[in-house]
C-alpha positions as CSV (number, residue, x, y, z in Angstrom):
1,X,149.5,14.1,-53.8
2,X,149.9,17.7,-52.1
3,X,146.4,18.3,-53.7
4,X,144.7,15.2,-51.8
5,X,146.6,16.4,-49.0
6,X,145.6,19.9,-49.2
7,X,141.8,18.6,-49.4
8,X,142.3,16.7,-46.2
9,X,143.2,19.6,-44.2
10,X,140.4,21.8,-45.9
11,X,138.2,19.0,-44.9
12,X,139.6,18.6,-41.2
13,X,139.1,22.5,-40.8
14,X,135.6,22.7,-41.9
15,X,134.9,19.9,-39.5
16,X,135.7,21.8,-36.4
17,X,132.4,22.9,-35.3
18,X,130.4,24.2,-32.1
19,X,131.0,21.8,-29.0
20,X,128.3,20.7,-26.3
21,X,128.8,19.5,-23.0
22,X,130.2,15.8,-21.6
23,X,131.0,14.1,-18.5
24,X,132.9,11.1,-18.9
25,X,133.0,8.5,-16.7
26,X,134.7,5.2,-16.0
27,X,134.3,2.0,-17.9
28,X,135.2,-1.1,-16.7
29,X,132.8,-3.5,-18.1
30,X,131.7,-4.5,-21.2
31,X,128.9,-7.1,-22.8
32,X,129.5,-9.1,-26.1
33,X,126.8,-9.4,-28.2
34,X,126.5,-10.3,-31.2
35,X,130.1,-10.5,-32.0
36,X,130.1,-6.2,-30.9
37,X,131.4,-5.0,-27.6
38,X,128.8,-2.7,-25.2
39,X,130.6,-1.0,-23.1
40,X,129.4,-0.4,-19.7
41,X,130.3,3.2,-17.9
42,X,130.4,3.2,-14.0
43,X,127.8,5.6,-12.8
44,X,127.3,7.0,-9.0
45,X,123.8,6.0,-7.3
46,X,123.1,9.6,-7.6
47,X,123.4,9.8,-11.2
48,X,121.1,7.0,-11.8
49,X,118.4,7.9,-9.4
50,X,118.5,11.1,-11.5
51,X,117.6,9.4,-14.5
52,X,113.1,9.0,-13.9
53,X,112.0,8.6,-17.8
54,X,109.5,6.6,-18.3
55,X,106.8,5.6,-20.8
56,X,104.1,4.9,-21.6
57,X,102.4,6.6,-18.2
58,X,98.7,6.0,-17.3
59,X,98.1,9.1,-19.7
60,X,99.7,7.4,-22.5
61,X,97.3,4.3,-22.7
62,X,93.5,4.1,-23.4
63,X,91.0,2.2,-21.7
64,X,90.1,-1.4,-22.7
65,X,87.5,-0.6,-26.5
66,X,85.6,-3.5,-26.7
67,X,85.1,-2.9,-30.6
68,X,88.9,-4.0,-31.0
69,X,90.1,-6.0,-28.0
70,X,87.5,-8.9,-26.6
71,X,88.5,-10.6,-23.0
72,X,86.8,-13.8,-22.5
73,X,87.4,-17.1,-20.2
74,X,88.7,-18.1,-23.7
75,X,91.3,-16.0,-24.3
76,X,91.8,-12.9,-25.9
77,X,91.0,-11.4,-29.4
78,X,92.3,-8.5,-31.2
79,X,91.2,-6.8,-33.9
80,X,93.9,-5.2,-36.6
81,X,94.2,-3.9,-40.0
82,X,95.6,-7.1,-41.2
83,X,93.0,-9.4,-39.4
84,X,92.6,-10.8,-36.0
85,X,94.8,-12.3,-33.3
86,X,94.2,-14.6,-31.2
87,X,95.6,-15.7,-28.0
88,X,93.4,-18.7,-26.2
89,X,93.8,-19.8,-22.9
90,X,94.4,-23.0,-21.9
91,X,93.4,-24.2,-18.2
92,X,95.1,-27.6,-18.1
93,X,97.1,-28.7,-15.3
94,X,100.3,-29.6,-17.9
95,X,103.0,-28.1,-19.7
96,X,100.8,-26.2,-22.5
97,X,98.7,-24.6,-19.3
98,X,98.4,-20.4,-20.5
99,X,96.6,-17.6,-19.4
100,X,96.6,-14.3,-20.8
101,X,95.4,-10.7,-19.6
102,X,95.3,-7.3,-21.0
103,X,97.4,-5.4,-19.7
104,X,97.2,-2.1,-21.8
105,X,96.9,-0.2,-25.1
106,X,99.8,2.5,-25.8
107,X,97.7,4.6,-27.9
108,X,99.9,6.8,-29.8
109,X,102.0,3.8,-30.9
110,X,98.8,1.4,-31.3
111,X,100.3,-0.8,-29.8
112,X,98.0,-3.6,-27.3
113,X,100.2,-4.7,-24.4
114,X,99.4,-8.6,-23.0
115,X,100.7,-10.7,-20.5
116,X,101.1,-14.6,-21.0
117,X,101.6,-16.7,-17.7
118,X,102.2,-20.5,-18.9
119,X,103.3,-23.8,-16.7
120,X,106.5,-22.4,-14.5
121,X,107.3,-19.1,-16.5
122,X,105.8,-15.6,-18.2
123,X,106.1,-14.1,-20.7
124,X,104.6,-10.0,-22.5
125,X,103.6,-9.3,-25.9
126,X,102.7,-6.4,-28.1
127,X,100.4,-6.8,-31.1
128,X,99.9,-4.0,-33.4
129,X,96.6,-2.8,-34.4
130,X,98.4,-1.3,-37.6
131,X,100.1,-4.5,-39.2
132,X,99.1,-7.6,-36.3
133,X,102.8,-8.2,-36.0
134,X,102.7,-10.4,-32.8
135,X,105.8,-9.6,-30.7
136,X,107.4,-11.2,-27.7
137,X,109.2,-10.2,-24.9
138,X,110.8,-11.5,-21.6
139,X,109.0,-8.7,-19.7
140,X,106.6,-5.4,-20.0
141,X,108.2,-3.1,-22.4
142,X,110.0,0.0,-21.9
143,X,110.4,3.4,-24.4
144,X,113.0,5.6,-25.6
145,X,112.3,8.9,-25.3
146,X,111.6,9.1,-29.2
147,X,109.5,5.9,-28.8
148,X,111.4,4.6,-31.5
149,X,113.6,2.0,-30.0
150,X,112.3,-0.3,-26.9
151,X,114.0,-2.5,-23.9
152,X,112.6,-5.6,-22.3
153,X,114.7,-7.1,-18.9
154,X,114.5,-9.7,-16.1
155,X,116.5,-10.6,-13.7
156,X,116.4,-14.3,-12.8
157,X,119.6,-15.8,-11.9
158,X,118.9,-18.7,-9.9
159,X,116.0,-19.9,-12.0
160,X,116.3,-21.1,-15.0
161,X,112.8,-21.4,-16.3
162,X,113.6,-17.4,-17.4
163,X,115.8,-15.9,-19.4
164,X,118.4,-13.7,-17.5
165,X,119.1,-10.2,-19.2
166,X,118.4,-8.0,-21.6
167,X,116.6,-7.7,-25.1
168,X,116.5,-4.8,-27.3
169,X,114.1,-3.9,-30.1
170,X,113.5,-1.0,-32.7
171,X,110.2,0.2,-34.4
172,X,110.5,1.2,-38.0
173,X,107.9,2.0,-40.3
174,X,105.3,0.6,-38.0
175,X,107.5,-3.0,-37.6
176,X,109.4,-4.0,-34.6
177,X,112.9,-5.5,-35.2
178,X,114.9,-6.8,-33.0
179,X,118.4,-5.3,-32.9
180,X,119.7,-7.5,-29.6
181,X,118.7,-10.0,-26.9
182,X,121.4,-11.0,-24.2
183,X,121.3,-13.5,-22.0
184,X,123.7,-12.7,-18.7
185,X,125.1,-15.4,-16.6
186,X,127.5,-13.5,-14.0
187,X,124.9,-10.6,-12.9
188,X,121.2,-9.4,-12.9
189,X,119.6,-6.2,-14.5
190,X,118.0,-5.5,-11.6
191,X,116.2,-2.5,-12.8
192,X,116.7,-0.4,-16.3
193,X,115.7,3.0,-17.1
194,X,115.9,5.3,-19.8
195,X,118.5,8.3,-20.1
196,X,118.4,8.9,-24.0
197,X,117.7,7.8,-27.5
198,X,121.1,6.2,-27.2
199,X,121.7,5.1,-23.6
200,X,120.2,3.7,-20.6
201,X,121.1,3.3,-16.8
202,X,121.0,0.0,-15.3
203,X,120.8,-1.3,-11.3
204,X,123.1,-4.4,-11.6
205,X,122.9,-6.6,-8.4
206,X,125.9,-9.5,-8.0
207,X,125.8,-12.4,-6.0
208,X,128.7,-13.5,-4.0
209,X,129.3,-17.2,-3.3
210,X,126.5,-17.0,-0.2
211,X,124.5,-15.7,-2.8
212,X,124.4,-12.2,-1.0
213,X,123.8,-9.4,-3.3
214,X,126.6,-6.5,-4.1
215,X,124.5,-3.3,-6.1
216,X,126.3,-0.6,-8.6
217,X,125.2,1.5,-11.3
218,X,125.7,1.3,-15.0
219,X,125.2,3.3,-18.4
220,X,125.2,1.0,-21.6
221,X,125.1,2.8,-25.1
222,X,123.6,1.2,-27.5
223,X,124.2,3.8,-30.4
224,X,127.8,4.6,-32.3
225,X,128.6,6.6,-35.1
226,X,129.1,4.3,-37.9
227,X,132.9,5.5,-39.9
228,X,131.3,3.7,-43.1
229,X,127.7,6.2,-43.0
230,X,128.9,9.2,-41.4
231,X,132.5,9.7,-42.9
232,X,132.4,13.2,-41.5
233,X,132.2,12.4,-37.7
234,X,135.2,9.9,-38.3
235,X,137.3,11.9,-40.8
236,X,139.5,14.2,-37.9
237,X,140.2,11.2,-35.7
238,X,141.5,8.9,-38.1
239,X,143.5,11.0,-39.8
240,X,145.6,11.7,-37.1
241,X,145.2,8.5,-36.1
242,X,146.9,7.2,-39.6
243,X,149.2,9.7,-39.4
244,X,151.0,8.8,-36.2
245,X,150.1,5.2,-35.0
246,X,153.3,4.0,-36.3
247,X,155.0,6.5,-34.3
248,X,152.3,5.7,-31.0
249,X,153.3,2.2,-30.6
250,X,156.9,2.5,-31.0
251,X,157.4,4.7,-28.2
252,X,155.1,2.5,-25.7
253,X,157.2,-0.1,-23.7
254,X,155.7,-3.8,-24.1
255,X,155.8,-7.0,-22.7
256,X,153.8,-9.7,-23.8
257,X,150.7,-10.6,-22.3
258,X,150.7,-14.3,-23.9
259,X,152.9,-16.5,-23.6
260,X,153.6,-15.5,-19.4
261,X,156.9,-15.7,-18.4
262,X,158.3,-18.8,-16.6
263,X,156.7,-19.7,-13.3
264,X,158.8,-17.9,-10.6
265,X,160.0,-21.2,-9.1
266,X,161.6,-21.9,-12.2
267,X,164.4,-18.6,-12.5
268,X,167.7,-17.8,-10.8
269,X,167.9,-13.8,-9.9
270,X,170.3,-13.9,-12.6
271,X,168.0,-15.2,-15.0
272,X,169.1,-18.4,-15.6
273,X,166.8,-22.0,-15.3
274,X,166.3,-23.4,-12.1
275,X,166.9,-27.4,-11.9
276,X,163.0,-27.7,-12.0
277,X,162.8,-30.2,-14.9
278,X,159.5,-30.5,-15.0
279,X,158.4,-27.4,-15.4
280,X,161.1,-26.5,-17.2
281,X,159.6,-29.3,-19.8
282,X,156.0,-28.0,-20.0
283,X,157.1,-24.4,-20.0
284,X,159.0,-25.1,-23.5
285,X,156.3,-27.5,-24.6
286,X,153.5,-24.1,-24.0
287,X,155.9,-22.2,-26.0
288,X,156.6,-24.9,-29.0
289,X,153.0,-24.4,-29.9
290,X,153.1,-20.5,-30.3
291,X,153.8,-18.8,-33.7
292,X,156.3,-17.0,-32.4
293,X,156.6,-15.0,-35.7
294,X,152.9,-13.4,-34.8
295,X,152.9,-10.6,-32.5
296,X,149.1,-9.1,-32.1
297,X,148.0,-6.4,-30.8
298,X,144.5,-5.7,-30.0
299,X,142.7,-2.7,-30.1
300,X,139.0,-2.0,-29.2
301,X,136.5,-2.0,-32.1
302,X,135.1,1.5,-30.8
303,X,136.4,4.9,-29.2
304,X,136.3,4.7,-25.3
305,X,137.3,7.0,-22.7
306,X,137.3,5.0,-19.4
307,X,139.5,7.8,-17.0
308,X,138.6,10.2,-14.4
309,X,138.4,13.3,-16.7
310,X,139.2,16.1,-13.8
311,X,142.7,14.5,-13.4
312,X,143.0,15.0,-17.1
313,X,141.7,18.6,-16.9
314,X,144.1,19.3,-14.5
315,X,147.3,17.9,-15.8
316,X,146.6,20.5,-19.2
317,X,145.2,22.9,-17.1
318,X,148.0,23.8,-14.8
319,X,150.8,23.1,-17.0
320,X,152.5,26.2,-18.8
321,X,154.1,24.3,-21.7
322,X,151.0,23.1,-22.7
323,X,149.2,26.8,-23.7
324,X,148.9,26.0,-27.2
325,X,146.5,23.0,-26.4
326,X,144.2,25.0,-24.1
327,X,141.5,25.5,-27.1
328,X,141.7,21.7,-27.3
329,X,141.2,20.8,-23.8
330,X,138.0,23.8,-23.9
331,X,137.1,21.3,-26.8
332,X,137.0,18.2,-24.7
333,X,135.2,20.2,-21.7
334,X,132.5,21.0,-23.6
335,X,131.7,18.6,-26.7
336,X,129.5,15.6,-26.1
337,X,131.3,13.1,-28.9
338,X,129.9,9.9,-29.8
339,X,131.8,7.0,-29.4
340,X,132.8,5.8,-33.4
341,X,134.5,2.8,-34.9
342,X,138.3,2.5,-35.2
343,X,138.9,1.8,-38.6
344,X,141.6,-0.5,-38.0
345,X,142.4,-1.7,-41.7
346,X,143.7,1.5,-42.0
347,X,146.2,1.0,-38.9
348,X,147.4,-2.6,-40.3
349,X,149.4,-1.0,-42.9
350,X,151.1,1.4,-40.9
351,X,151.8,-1.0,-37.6
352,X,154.3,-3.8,-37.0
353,X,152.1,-5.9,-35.4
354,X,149.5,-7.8,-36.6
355,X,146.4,-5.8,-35.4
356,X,143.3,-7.3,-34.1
357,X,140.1,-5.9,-33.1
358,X,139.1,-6.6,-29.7
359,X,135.5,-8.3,-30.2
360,X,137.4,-10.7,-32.5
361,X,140.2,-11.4,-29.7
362,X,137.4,-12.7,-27.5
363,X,136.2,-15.6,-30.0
364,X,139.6,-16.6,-30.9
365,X,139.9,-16.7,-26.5
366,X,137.2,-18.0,-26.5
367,X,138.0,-21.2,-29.2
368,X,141.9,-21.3,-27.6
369,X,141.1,-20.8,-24.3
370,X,143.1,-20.7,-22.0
371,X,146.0,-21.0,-24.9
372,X,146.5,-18.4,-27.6
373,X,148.7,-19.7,-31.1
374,X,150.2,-16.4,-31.3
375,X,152.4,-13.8,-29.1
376,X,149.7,-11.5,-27.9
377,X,150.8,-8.0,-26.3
378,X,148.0,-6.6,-25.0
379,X,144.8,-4.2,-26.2
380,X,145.0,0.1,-26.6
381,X,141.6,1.8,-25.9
382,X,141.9,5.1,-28.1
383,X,139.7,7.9,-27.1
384,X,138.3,10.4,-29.7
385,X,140.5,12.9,-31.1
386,X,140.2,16.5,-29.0
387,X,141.4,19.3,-31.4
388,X,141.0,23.0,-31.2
389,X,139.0,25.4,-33.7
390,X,142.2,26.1,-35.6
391,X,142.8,22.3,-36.2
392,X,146.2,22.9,-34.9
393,X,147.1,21.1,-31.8
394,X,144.9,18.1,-30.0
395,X,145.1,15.4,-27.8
396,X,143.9,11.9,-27.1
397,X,144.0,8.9,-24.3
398,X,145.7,6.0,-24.8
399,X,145.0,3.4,-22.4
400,X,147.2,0.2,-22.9
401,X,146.5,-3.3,-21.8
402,X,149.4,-5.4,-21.7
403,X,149.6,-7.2,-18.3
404,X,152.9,-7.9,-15.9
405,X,153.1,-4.4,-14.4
406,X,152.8,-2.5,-17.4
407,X,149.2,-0.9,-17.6
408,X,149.8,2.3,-18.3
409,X,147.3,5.6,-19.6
410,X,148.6,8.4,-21.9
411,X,147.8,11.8,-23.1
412,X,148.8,11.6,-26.3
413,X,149.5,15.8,-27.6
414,X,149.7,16.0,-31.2
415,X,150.4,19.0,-33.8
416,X,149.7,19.5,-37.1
417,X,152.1,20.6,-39.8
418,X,151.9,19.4,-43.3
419,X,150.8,15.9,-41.6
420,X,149.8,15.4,-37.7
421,X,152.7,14.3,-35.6
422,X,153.3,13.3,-31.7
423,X,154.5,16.8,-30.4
424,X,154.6,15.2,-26.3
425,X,153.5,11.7,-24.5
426,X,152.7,11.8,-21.0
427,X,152.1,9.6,-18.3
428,X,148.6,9.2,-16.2
């Protein structure tokens, strides 16, 4: 045992590498799909009007060859490696009514870009020259950087002939795959640009109930570091995570979010029932169909750091008695950290609760609502794991989510002796 334990911290030291740069910023939204939370980071106006990748640019596509690509009144044909397609027009005043133009080809990705207008909607396509893979798409297409993954958005709430959202593809050996598509029903994606291989920056526009629009300014990530294919990214954070999650939630003070307490009208100052039979009656008949011997906790699928990160800067900063963590805190200054999966199977042998991820919270809401089976106490958002060169001392954020007054965030410091431990907790 003191051998697998002495690998561990061999293995936690040599991870300890150079650091880059991060800002983080505020979450407060996220988007379900496909049974995964996307978390959506609050971004200033200035930050995304910084953001001005695009491609493909005019120099980026070739003009219309004639060899490969015939335009008639017919249609239009395209010539590929793996034979022709065909797209025919049809100039009927019904339902089947389509026209389609060329729009461009995206040369370096051979790639032909078309545009299909039908009866009451639209709709883009690209067609590969390399394999004739026919793909289609709400809307033009837009790049990665490394050309290798590719968004497609409208925005359409109000009409219902399009789809309102966002779709999301990858090209991989020459094939596009589609990794999302999202249909929104509370907002638009107004406009969507590029800021990475792994994120992009989106103008959402809500409507209020005169249907006047309200603007702000999001980054989604669409890339994590898997724990199960990169076991050195993940290794540092859940160790200390294993190592003192027992110890983490029993020093938080809880109150469950599900079942609520009575209704007001129902309680004497002292506590005791009020003569309001009724409610009294459908109170105890909401609580007879709880399993009262399941107490869950949530906690989300992936890493998140939602704060304002200066307050956090300056609460190590200026504090004296917190020297030893001032290597981690230069740690969390300067390294950009992808967000990773908490491996929570890990956690369920160590907590007393039964522990649930988050995305799988929201379909068993989603089948209950408005009633869960179980006492529910709320959701923790971990952050990554901030440790200094030495793998000596660290912190992280807990943010916990437990409703009636007691949202709270923590710093978290930790130490490491012959096993991490909580050295300090403090309040945000």
């Amino acid at each position: 045992m003191r051998i697998l334990t002495l690998i561990g911290l061999v293995f936690l030291i040599m991870s300890c590498n150079n650091q880059k740069s991060q800002a983080p910023t505020k979450r407060y939204d996220s988007l379900m799909i496909n049974n995964r939370a996307y978390y959506l980071d609050s971004i200033s106006e200035s930050v995304y009007n910084a953001v001005d990748y695009k491609y493909p640019l005019k120099s980026d596509t070739s003009l219309l060859d004639t060899s490969i690509i015939k335009v008639s009144k017919q249609g239009i044909s395209i010539k590929t490696k793996f034979g022709e397609v065909v797209l025919k027009n049809d100039t009927s005043n019904s339902d089947e009514a389509a026209t389609y133009s060329y729009i461009k080809m995206i040369t370096k990705d051979g790639l032909v870009h078309i545009k299909g207008e039908f009866y009451e909607w639209g709709r883009d396509f690209l067609v590969s020259l390399t394999n004739g893979q026919k793909t289609e798409l709400w809307a033009p297409p837009l790049f990665s950087p490394g050309r290798n993954l590719f968004i497609s958005y409208f925005p359409s709430i109000g009409y219902e002939q399009m789809p309102n959202g966002i779709q999301c593809f990858k090209i991989e050996n020459g094939k596009i795959e589609k990794i999302f598509e999202k249909e929104i029903d509370n907002w638009e994606p107004s406009e969507i640009k590029w800021e990475s291989d792994t994120s992009f920056v989106i103008k959402r526009t809500k409507y209020d109930t005169l249907f006047n629009p309200h603007t702000d300014f999001l980054r989604m990530r669409i890339k994590v570091t898997d724990c199960t294919t990169n076991k050195h990214e993940c290794s540092m954070d859940q160790l200390v995570l294993t190592d003192v999650f027992n110890s983490l939630v029993d020093k938080f003070q809880r109150y469950p979010v599900y079942p609520p307490p009575p209704p007001p009208d129902m309680i004497f100052p002292g506590g005791k029932y009020k003569v309001n039979v009724v409610g009294r009656k459908q109170y105890k008949e909401l609580l007879s169909k709880i399993d009262s011997t399941r107490n869950v906790l949530s906690i989300n699928d992936y890493t998140a750091f939602t704060l304002d990160s200066s307050d956090l800067i300056q609460r190590i900063k200026y504090d004296t008695t917190r020297k030893n963590y001032y290597g981690a805190l230069r740690v969390f200054q300067l390294e950009k950290k992808p967000e990773i999966l908490v491996n929570i199977d890990s956690l369920r042998k160590l907590s007393k609760f039964e522990l649930m991820r988050y995305s799988r919270l929201q379909l068993v809401k989603k089948k209950e609502d408005p009633k869960f089976s179980f006492v529910y106490y709320g959701n923790l958002i971990l952050s990554r794991v901030y440790i200094d060169n030495q793998c000596k001392y660290g912190f992280f954020i807990v943010e916990l989510r437990c409703g009636f007054e007691c949202d709270k965030d923590f710093i978290v410091f930790v130490t490491r002796g012959l096993k991490w431990s909580i050295s300090k907790i403090v309040l945000l």
